[in-house]
C-alpha positions in Angstrom: 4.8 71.6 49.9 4.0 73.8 47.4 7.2 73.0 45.2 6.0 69.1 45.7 2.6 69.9 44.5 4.0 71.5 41.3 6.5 69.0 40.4 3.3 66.5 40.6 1.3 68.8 37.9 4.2 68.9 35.4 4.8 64.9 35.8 1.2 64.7 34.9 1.8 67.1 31.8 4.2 65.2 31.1 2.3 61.8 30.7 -0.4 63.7 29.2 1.5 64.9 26.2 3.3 61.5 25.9 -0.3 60.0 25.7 -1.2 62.5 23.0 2.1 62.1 21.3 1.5 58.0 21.2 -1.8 58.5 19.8 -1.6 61.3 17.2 2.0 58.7 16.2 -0.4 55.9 16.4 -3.2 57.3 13.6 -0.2 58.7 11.6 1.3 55.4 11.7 -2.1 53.9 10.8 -3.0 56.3 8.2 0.4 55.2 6.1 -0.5 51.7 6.4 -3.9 52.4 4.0 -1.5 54.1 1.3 -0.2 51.5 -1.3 3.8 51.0 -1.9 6.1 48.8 -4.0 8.1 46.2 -2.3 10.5 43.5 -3.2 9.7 40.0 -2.5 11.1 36.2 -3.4 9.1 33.3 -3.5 10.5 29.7 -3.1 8.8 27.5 -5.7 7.0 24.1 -4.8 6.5 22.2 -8.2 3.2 20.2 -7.6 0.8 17.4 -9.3 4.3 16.2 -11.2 3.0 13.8 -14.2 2.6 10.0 -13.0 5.1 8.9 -15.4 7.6 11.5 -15.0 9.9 11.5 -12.0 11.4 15.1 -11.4 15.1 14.8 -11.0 16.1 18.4 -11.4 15.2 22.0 -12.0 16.7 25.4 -13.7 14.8 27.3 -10.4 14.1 26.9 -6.9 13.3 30.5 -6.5 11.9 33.7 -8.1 12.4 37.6 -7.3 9.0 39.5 -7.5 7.9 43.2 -6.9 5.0 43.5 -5.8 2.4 46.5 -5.4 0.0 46.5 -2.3 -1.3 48.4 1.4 0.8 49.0 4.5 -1.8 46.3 5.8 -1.3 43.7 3.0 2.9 43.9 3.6 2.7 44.1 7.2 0.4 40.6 6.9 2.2 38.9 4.5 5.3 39.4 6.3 9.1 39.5 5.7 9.7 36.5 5.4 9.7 33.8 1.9 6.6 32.9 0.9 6.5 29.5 -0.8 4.3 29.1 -4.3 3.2 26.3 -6.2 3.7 25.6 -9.6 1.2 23.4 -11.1 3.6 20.4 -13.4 -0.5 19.5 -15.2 0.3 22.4 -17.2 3.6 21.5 -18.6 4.8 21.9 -21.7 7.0 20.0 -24.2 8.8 20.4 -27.1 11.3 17.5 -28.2 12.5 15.8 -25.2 12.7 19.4 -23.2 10.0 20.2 -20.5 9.1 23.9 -20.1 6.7 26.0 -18.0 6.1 29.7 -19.8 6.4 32.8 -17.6 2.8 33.9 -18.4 1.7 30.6 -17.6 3.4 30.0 -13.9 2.8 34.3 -13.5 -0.6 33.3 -13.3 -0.4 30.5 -11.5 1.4 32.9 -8.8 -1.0 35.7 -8.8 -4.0 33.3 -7.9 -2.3 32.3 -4.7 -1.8 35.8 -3.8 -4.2 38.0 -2.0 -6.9 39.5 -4.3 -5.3 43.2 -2.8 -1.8 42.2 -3.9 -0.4 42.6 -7.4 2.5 41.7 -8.9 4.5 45.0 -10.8 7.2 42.8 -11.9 9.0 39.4 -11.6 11.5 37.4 -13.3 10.7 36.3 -16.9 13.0 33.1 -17.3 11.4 29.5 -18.2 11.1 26.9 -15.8 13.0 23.9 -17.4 12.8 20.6 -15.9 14.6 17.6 -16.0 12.5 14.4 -15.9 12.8 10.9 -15.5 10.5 8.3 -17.1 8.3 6.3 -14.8 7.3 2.8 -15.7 4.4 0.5 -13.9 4.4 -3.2 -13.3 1.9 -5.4 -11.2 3.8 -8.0 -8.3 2.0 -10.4 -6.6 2.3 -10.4 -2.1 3.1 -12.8 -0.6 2.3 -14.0 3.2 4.5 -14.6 6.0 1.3 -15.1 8.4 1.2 -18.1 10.1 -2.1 -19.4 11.9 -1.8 -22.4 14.4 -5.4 -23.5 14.9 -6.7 -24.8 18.2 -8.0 -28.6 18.7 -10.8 -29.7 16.8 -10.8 -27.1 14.9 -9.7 -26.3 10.9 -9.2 -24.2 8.2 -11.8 -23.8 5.4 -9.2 -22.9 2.5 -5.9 -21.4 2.7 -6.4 -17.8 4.2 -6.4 -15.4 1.6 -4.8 -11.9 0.9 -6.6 -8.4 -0.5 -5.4 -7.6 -3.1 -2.9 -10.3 -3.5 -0.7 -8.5 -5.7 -0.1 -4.4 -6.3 1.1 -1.7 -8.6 4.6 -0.2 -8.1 5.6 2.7 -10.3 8.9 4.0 -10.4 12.1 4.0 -12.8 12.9 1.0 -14.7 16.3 0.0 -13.3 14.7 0.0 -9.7 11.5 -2.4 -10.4 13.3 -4.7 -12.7 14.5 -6.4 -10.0 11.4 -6.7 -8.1 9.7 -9.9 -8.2 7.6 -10.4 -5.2 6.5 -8.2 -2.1 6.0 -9.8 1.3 4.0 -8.9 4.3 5.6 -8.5 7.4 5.9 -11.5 10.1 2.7 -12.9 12.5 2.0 -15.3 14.0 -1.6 -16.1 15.4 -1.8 -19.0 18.0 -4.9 -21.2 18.5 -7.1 -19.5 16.5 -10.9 -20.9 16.9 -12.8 -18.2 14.8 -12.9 -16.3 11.6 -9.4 -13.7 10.8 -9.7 -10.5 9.0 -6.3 -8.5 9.7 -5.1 -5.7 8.0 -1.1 -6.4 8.1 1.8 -4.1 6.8 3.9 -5.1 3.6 7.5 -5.0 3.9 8.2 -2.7 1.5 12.0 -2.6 0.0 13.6 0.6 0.9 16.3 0.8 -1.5 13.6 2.0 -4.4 13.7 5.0 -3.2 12.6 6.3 -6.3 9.4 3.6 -6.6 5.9 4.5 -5.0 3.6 1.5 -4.3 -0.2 1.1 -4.6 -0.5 0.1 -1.1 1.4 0.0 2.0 -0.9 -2.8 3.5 -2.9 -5.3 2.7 -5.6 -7.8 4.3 -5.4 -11.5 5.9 -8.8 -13.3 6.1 -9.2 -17.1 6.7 -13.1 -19.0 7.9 -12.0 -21.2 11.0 -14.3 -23.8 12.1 -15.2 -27.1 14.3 -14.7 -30.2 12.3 -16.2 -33.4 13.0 -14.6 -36.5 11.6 -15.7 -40.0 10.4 -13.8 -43.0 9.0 -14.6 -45.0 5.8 -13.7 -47.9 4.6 -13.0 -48.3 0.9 -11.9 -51.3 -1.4 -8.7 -51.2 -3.0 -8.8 -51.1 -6.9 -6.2 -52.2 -9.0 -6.0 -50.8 -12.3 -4.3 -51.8 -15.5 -4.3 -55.2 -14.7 -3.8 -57.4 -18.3 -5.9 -59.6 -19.4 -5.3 -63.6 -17.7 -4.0 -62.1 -14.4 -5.6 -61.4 -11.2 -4.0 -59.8 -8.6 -5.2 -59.6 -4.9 -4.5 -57.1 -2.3 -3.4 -57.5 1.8 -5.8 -55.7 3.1 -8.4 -55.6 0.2 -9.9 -52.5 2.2 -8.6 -49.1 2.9 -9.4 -46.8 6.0 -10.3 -43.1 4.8 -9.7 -40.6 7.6 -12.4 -37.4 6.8 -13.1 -34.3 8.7 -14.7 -31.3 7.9 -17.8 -29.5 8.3 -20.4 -31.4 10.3 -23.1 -30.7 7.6 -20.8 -31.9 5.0 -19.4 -34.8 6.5 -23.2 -36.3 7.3 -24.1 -36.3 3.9 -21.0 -38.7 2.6 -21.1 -42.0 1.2 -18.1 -45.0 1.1 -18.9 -44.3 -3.1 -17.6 -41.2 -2.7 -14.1 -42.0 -2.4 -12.0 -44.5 -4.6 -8.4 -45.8 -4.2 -6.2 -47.4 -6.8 -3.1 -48.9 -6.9 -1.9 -48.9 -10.6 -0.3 -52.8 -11.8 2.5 -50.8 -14.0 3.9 -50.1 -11.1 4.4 -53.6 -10.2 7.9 -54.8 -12.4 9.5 -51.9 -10.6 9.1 -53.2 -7.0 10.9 -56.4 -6.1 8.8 -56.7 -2.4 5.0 -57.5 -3.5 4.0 -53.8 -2.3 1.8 -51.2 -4.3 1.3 -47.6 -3.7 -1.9 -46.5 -3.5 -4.1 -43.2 -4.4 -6.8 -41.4 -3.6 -8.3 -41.0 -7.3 -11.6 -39.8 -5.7 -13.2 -37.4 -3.1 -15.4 -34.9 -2.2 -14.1 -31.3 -3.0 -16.8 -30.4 0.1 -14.7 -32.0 2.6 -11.3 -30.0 4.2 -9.4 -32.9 4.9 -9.4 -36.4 3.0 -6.4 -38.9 4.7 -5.5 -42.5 3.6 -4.4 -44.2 6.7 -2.0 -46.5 4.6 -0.6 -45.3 1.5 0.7 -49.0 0.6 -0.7 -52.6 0.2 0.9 -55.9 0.0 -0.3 -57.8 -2.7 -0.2 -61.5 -4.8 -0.7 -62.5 -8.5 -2.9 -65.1 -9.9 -2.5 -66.0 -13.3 -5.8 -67.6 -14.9 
């Protein structure tokens, strides 16, 4: 019993000074992280806010070897691993056709992106040159591939329109020479009886890979509303008709189909409207017929219709 009891007092020693041994190791440990050391470091380089008519094709570095000075506590947070900086392309320089970023310049640029405890001791001294490709703008109008079927009775106040109806595309000249157009994608909208505002999706070519585009979308809108109709009857007029000749026309009145608003269509008068069939026309038809035209209407109403578009007719000569 005895020998049992001492065994448990040394295990318990034991602990103890593995306790103390941790925690004495611990503050050591602690203690070194405050004191300030050297280190190597490389930083892969992100080159940002690129000029918008310059297209970065190449570069003489993706990467740069630092040394850096800082705490225990500022290496053991900013890790082992890459860090990634950005070099800012607004500051670029030029000298002929060669592009150029100084070492003081993108050192600087590096140091604000670092922790205010971190310093840099040293770093490569070698100028970033860059191999650019000129950018060139041009202005394409969209184009719809939305169709709208409209339910009974009711129409379409204009054609529906698009916002913006044409966009930018910048992006090297041998890619948006050949671009002519841009479309939107395909929709259809069935038996529509009220107002459309849709944003739809353009179909952007994806060969350009080297063109960026003002807008990805763009917006559909067309007024939809209840017609009411009415039916006119108008004389025909012949026109050009030389002197010593009178021609008559079978029938000498025309029906004009109209529909539109219901505010609109109350308000219109037979005077409104006038149809003509021209007598030049006459020596080149051989079957006493004349086309006829609507010369006349009201740009208030949607939809103006002759029901005939011809007339028979017969010549008098005085």
């Amino acid at each position: 019993m005895i020998e049992s009891i001492k065994k448990g007092i040394n295990k318990r020693k034991a602990k103890l000074f593995l306790v103390f041994l941790l925690g004495s190791s611990l503050a050591w440990f602690v203690g070194k992280l405050g004191d300030q050391y050297t280190n190597n470091a490389t930083f892969d380089l992100y080159y940002g806010s690129t000029p918008d008519s310059l297209l970065l094709n190449s570069v003489s570095k993706k990467n740069i070897k630092v040394r850096l000075r800082a705490s225990g506590f500022q290496f053991l947070m900013f890790g082992f691993k890459n860090k990634t900086v950005e070099v800012d392309l607004s500051e670029l320089e030029q000298k002929g056709s060669k592009y150029f970023v100084s070492p003081s310049r993108y050192k600087n640029q590096i140091e604000n992106q670092l922790s205010k405890f971190i310093s840099i001791v040293d770093m490569d001294r070698d100028t970033l040159f860059f191999n650019f490709q000129r950018l060139y703008t041009k202005k394409v109008p969209v184009l719809s591939k939305v169709t709208m079927d409209l339910d009974q009775h009711f129409l379409m106040d204009k054609q529906p329109q698009l916002q913006p109806d044409s966009i930018t595309v910048i992006g090297p000249e041998k890619e948006i020479d050949t671009l002519k157009r841009v479309f939107t994608r395909s929709l259809e909208l069935q038996k529509l009886n009220s107002d459309v505002s849709r944003d739809i999706k353009l179909n952007l070519p994806k060969e350009l890979k080297n063109t960026k585009f003002s807008h990805t979308q763009v917006r559909v809108s067309a007024k939809v509303f209840k017609f009411s109709e009415r039916v006119f009857e108008v004389p025909v007029e012949v026109v050009n008709v030389p002197n010593g000749v009178v021609v008559r026309t079978f029938p000498e009145m025309v029906s004009i189909l109209c529909r539109g608003r219901l505010s609109h269509i109350k308000e219109l008068e037979k005077t409104d409207f006038s149809v003509t069939a021209d007598y030049a026309n006459i020596k080149e038809n051989s079957d006493n017929v004349l086309e006829l035209k609507l010369t006349q209407k009201p740009d208030s109403i949607t939809v103006v219709q002759l029901r005939t578009n011809k007339v028979e007719f017969i010549l008098k000569r005085q």
